[in-house]
C-alpha positions, -999 to 999 in steps of 0.1 A, spaced: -214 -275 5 -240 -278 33 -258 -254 45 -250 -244 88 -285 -264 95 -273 -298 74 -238 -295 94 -258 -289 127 -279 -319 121 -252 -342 106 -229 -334 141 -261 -343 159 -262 -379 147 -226 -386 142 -226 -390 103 -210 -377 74 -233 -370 49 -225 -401 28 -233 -418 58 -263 -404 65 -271 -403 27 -266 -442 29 -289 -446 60 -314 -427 45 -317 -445 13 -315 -476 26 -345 -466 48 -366 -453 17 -358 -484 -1 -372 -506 29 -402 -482 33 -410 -489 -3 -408 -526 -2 -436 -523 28 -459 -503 4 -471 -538 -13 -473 -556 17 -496 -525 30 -521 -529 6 -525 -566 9 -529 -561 48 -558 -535 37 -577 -559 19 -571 -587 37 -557 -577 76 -551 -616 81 -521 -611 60 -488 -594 69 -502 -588 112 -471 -575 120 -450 -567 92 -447 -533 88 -447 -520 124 -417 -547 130 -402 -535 94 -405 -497 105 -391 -506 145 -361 -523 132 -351 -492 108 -350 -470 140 -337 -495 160 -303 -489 133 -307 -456 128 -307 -452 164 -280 -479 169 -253 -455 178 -272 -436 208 
């Protein structure tokens, strides 16, 4: 079903691919939720200081939770 590289890449992080499937979407969905806040922080950089770089350092903080 996966290709050698998939397999590789899955052993490398210790997931199955519903896990990683799981990580990844719930990453995506987070990511998108920032896209809002982004634009408000472009107009108006008051807004939001520190949202997105401590929204984007807690998803690798999980996704790296197991190293």
């Amino acid at each position: 079903m996966f290709s050698k590289q998939c397999k590789a890449h899955l052993d490398e992080v210790g997931e199955t691919g519903l896990q990683h499937a799981k990580g990844a979407i719930k990453a995506a969905i987070k990511l998108q939720g920032l896209v809002p806040i982004l634009l408000i922080h472009a107009i108006a950089p008051r807004l939001f200081i520190n949202t997105a770089t401590n929204t984007m350092r807690d998803i690798l903080k999980d996704r790296n939770h197991g190293e």
